[in-house]
C-alpha positions in Angstrom: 22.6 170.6 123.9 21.2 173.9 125.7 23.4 176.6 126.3 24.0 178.0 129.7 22.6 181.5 130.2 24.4 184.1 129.9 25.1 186.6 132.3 23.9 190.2 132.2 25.6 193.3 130.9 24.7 196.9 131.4 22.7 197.0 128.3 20.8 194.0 129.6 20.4 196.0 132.8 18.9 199.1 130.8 16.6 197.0 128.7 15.1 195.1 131.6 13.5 198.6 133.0 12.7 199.8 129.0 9.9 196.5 129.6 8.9 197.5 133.1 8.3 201.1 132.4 8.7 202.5 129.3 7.2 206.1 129.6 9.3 206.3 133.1 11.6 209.5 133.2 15.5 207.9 132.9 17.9 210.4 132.2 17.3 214.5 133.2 20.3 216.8 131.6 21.9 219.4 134.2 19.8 222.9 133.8 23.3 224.7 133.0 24.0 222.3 130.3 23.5 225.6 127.7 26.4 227.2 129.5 28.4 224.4 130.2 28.4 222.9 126.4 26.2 225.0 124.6 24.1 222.4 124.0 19.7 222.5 125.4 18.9 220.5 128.7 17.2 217.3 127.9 14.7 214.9 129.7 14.4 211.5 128.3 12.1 208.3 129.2 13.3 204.9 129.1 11.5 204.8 125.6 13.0 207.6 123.9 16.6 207.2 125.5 16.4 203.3 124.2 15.8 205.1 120.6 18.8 207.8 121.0 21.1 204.3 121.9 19.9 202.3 118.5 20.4 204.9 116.7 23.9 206.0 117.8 24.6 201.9 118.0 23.8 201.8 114.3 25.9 204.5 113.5 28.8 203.2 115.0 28.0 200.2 113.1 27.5 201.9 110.1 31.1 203.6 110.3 32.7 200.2 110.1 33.1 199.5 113.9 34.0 195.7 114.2 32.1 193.7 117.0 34.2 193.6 120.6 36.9 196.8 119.1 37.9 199.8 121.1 36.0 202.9 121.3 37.7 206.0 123.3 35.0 207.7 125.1 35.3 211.6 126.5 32.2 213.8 127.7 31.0 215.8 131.2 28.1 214.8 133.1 25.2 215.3 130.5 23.3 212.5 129.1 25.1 211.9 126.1 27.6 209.9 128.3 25.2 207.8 129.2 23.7 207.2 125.8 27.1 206.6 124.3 28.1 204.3 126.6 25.1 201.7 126.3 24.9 202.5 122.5 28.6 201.6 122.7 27.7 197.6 124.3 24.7 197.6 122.4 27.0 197.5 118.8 29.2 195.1 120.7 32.3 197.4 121.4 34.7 198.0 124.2 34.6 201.5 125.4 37.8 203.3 126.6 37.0 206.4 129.0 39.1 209.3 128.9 39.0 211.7 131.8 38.4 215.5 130.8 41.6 217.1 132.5 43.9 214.9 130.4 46.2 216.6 128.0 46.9 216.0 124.0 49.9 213.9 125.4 47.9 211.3 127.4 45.3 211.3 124.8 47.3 210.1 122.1 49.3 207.6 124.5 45.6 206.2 125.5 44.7 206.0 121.9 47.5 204.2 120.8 47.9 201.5 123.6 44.4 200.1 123.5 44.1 200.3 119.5 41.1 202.7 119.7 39.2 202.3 116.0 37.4 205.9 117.2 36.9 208.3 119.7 33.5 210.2 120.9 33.9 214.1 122.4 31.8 216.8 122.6 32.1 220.3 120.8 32.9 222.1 123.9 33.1 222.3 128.1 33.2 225.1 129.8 34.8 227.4 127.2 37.2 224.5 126.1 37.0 223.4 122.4 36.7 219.5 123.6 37.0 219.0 119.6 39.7 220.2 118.0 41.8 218.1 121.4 40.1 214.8 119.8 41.0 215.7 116.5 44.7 216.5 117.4 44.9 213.3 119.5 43.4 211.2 116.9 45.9 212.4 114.0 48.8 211.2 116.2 46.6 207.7 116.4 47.3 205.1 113.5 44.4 202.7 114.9 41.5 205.7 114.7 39.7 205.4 112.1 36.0 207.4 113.0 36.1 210.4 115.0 32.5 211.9 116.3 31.0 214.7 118.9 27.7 216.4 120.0 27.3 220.0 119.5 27.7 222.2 117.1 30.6 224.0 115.2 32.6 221.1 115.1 35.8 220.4 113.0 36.0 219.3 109.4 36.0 215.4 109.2 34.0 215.1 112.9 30.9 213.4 112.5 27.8 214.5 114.2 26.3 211.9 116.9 23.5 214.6 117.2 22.3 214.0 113.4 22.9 210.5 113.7 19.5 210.3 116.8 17.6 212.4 114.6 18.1 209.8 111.9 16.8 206.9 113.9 18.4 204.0 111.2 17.6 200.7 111.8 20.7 199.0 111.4 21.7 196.7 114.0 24.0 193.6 114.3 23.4 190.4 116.5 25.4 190.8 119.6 25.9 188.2 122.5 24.7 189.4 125.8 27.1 187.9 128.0 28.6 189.6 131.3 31.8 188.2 130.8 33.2 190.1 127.8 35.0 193.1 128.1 33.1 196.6 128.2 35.5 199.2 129.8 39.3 200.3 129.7 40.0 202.9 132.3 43.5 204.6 133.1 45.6 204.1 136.3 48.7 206.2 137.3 51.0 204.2 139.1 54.2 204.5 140.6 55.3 202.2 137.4 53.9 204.7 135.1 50.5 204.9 132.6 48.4 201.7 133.0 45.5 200.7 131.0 43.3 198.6 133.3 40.6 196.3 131.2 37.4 195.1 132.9 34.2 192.7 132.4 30.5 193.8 132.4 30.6 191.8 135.3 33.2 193.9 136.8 31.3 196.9 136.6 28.0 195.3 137.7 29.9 194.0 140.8 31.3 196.9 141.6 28.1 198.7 141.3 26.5 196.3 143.4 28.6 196.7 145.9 28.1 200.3 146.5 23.8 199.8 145.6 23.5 197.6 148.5 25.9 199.1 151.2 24.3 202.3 150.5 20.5 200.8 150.4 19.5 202.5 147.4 15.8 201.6 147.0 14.5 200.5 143.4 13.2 203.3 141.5 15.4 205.5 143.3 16.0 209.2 141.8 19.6 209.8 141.8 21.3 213.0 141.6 24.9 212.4 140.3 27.8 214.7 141.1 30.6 212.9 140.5 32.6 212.5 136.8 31.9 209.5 135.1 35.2 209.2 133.0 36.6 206.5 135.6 35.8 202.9 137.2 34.6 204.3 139.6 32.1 206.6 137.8 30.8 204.4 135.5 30.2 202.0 138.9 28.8 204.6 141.0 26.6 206.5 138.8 25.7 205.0 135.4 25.7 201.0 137.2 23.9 202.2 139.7 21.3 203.7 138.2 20.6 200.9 136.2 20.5 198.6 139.2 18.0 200.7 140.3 15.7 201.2 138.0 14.9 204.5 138.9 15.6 208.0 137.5 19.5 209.6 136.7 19.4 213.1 136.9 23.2 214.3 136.2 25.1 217.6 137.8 28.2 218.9 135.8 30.2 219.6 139.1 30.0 221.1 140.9 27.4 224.9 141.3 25.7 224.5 144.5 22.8 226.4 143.6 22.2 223.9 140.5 22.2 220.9 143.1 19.9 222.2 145.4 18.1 223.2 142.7 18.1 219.3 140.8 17.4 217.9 144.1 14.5 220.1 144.9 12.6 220.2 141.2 13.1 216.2 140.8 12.8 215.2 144.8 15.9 213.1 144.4 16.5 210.8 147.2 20.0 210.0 146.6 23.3 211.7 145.8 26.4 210.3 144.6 29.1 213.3 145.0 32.6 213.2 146.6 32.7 213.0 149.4 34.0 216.1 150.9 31.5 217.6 149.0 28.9 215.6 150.6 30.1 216.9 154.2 30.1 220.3 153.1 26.5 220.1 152.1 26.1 218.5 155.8 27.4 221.6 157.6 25.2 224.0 155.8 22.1 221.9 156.8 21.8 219.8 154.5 17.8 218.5 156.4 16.8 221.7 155.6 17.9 222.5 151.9 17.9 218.9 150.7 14.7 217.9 152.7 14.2 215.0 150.1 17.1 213.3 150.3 17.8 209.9 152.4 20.7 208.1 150.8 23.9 210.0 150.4 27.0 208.3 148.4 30.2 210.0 149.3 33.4 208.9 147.0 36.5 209.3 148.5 39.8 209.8 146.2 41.4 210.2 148.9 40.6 207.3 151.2 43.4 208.1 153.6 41.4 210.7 155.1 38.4 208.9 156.1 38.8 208.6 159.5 39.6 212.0 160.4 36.6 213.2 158.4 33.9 215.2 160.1 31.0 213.6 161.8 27.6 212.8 159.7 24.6 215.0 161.5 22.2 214.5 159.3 19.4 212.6 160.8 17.0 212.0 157.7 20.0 211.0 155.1 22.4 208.1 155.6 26.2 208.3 154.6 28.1 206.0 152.4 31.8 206.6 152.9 32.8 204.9 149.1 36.8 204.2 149.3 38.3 204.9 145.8 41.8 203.4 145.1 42.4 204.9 141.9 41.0 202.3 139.2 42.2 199.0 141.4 38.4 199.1 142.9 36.4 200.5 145.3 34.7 199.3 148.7 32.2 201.0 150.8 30.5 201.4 154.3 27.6 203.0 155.8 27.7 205.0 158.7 26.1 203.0 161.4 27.2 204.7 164.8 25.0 207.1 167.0 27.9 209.8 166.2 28.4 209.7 163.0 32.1 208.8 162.8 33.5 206.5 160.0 32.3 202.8 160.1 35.5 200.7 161.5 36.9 198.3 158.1 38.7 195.2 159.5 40.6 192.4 156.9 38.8 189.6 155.6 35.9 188.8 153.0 33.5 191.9 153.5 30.0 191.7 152.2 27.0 194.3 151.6 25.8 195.4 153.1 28.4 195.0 155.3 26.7 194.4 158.9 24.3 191.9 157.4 25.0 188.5 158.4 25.3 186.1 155.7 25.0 189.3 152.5 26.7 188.0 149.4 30.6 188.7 149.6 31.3 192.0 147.9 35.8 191.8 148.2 38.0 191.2 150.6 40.6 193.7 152.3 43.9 192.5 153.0 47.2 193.8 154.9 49.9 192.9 152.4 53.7 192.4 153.6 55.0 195.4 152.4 52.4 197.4 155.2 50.3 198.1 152.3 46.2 197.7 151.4 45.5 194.7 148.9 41.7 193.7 147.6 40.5 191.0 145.9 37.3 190.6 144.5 34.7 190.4 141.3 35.6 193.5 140.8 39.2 194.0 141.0 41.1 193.4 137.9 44.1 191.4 138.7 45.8 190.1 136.2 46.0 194.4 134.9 47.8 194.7 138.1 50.1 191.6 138.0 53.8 192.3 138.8 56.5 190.6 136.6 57.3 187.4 138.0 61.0 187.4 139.6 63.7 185.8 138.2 63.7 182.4 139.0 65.9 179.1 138.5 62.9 176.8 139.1 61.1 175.2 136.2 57.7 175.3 138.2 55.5 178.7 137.6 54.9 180.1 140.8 51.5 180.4 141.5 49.8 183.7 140.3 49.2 186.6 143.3 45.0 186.3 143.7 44.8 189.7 145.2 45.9 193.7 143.8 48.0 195.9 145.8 46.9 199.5 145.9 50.1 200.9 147.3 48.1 202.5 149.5 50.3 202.5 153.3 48.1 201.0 155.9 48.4 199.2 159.5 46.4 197.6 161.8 45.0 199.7 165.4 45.5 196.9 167.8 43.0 198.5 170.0 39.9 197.7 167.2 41.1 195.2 165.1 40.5 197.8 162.0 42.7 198.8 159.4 44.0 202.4 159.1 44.6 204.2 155.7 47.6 206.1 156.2 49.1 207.4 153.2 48.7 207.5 149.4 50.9 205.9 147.2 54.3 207.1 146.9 54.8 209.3 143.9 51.6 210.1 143.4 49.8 213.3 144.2 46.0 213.7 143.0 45.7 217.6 142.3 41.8 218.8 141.5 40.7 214.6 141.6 43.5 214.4 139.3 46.6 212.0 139.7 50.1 213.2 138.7 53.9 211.8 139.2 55.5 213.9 142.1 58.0 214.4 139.5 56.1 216.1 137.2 55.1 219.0 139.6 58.9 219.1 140.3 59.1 219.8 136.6 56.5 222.6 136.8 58.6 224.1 139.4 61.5 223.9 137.9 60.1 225.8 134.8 59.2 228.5 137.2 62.8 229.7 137.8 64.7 230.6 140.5 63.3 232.1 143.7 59.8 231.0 142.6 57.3 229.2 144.7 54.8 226.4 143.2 53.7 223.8 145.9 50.7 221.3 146.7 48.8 221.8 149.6 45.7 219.8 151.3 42.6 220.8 150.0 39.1 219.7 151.2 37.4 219.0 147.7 40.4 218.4 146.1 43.1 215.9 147.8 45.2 218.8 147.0 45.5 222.4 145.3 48.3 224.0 143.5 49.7 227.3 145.3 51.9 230.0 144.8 52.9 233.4 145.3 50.6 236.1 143.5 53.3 236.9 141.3 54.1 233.5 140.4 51.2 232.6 139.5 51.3 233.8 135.6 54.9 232.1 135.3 52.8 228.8 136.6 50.2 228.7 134.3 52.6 229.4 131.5 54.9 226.7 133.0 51.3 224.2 133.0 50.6 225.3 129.2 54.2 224.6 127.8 53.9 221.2 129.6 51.6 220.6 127.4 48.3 220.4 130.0 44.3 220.0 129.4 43.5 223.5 129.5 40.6 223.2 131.8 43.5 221.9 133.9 45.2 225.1 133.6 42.0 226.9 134.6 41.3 225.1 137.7 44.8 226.0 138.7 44.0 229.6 138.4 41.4 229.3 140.8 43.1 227.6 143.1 46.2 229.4 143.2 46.0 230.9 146.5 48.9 233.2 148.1 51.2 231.6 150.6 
């Protein structure tokens, strides 16, 4: 009896362009890497980077990894992401990604409720010890047993991933190439609290796909990524894509506009993946003329609410994929199309990509639910993460299980277009620096503050939103931010944001 074949995974994805084009450039480091983990830019071909994932996949086999356990993943925008995270599926493990701004607190709670056997970091970012935070979280974590980094000075008892490339062992275990086992547990903040939020290979390829072909990135593409790779939508966006592709990732530890323009000039990169608001930014300075190579631009939106009222596209030579994030529910996305530049129009039903091709493969469907909220369904939306709790019910038949996730996002329909219209985020939430926190948890910072003093959230363009106070408030603040416990890279972006009212 022949077995069916199985369907791809990421590492599946990598390997097919290792065969095409072995001495091809793959990954290119950020040129500020020294400065941003102390750590030498690199530039690796699909040969040497398939080298640098054995040997870090034998090391993790070596530590005792189990096939299909949990490994918590955190690291910036350098290559070593990438490499961990196919070295990860290559020794059959689940990785667990863990954005950078998250404190000790949501470490250990991350840790803890996916059973995490080990967790990967770097030495430092930007000044932080990235370190000793693993080591702290993973002491309050029964289940970790390994705990590794890049870099140097690290702690007692932290192996080095950068000794284990050099080594190059040959160790490997057989391990099933099949789309449909798990690969990725990423972290949602709901209104219902912390929510870990398991996906397929296939999830992550689909969700890739979706944005490859709306956005038209060619195969072979070079693609300058700007956007943090800790989330669904990271992974989907940057490191799926790529591999989709074919082509050439060169990564950008966000954000120094100088670097960019500089990565996009040296490597002639003809697509960008940055948020979006970003992406406009770069639009208004004349983007034609200091990014003259670029003709696909990828815009993520956190804050999908404020599509519509975005700025007009004028760039002529680049196109503009407005990417709608819902925080790790899924992601949709659609070219700009009109002679204007405005947002595209998105209406309900089964969308496909690209969208305005008749007949394209079905990439999700958008849905008004009854509470006047968004809901998708989709390959890439993980449902049953999502499902509520059924209701209490006399009946002894099941009632059948909801098919679609609600983001919680507020939305309506414009009777005039047919469209829907984002209108507001979920209730609750409030994304501060492209980070999500419970309305009631800035209450709690202002409450430390005392009496009389200011701390509030206001709009920002790059942001969602940025913390502000008055000048003299501002020390009480960050003192308030520390006590609470806060990532302190957290703590520092709130000192540069801290504007006076």
């Amino acid at each position: 009896m022949t077995q069916p074949a199985a369907s791809p995974t990421l590492d599946t994805l990598f390997k097919r362009s290792l065969a095409r084009q072995p001495d091809a450039t793959a990954l290119v480091d950020p040129p500020n890497k020294q400065r941003v983990t102390g750590q030498t830019p690199k530039r690796l071909t699909y040969a040497q980077a398939d080298r640098a994932i054995s040997a870090l996949a034998a090391h993790f086999i070596e530590s005792g990894l189990p096939a299909n356990s949990v490994i918590a993943v955190q690291l910036p925008n350098t290559i070593e992401f990438a490499l961990t995270i196919l070295a990860a599926y290559r020794a059959g493990l689940v990785v667990a990604v863990l954005p950078l701004l998250w404190r000790q607190a949501e470490l250990t709670m991350a840790l803890n409720r996916t059973a995490a056997r080990a967790i990967v970091t770097t030495s430092k970012v930007d000044g932080i010890v990235y370190s000793d935070l693993a080591m702290n979280a993973a002491a309050e974590a029964f289940s970790i047993r390994h705990v590794c980094g890049f870099g140097t000075d690290l702690p007692e008892g932290m192996a080095s991933l950068d000794n284990a490339i050099l080594r190059e062992s040959t160790t490997a275990r057989a391990v099933i190439q099949d789309g449909r086992k798990a690969a990725l547990i990423s972290f949602d903040l709901t209104s219902d609290g912390f929510r870990p939020v398991p996906r397929a290979h296939l999830g992550l390829i689909a969700g890739g796909l979706s944005v490859s072909l709306e956005s038209d990135v060619p195969q072979g593409a070079t693609i300058l990524s700007a956007f943090s790779p800790m989330s669904f939508a990271g992974l989907a966006s940057t490191l799926t894509v790529w591999l989709l592709s074919g082509g050439t990732l060169v990564l950008h530890h966000p954000f120094d506009e100088e670097v960019l323009e500089q990565q996009v000039n040296e490597y002639a990169c003809d697509t960008l993946i940055a948020p979006a608001q970003l992406a406009l930014r770069l639009d208004e300075l004349d983007l034609a003329g200091s990014l003259p190579s670029l003709r696909n631009v990828i815009g993520l939106w956190r804050a999908p609410e404020q599509v519509l009222s975005s700025a007009s596209w004028s760039a002529q030579q680049a196109t503009l994929t407005d990417v709608y994030l819902f925080g790790e529910v899924g992601l949709f996305g659609a070219r700009r199309i009109a002679e204007d530049g405005s947002p595209a129009l998105i209406k309900p039903g089964p969308h496909g990509a690209p969208r305005e091709l008749p007949g394209s493969s079905i990439a999700g469907d958008v849905l008004l639910t009854p509470r006047g909220t968004l809901g998708l369904r989709g390959p890439m939306i993980p449902v049953a993460a999502y499902a509520p709790p059924p209701p209490p019910s006399d009946s002894l038949i099941a009632a059948a299980p909801r098919d679609y996730v609600d983001t919680d996002y507020s939305a309506r329909l414009d009777r005039s277009t047919g469209a829907i219209n984002i209108t507001a985020p979920p209730s609750g939430i409030m994304a501060v620096g492209g980070y999500r926190f419970l309305a009631q948890d800035l209450q709690e910072w202002a409450r430390r503050l005392g009496q009389g003093a200011l701390l509030t959230a206001l709009p920002d363009r790059l942001s969602g939103h940025r913390l502000a106070g008055r000048a003299q408030d501002n020390a009480r603040a960050r003192d308030a931010l520390t006590e609470l416990g806060l990532n302190p890279l957290m703590v520092e972006a709130f000192r540069d944001r801290a504007n006076s009212t």
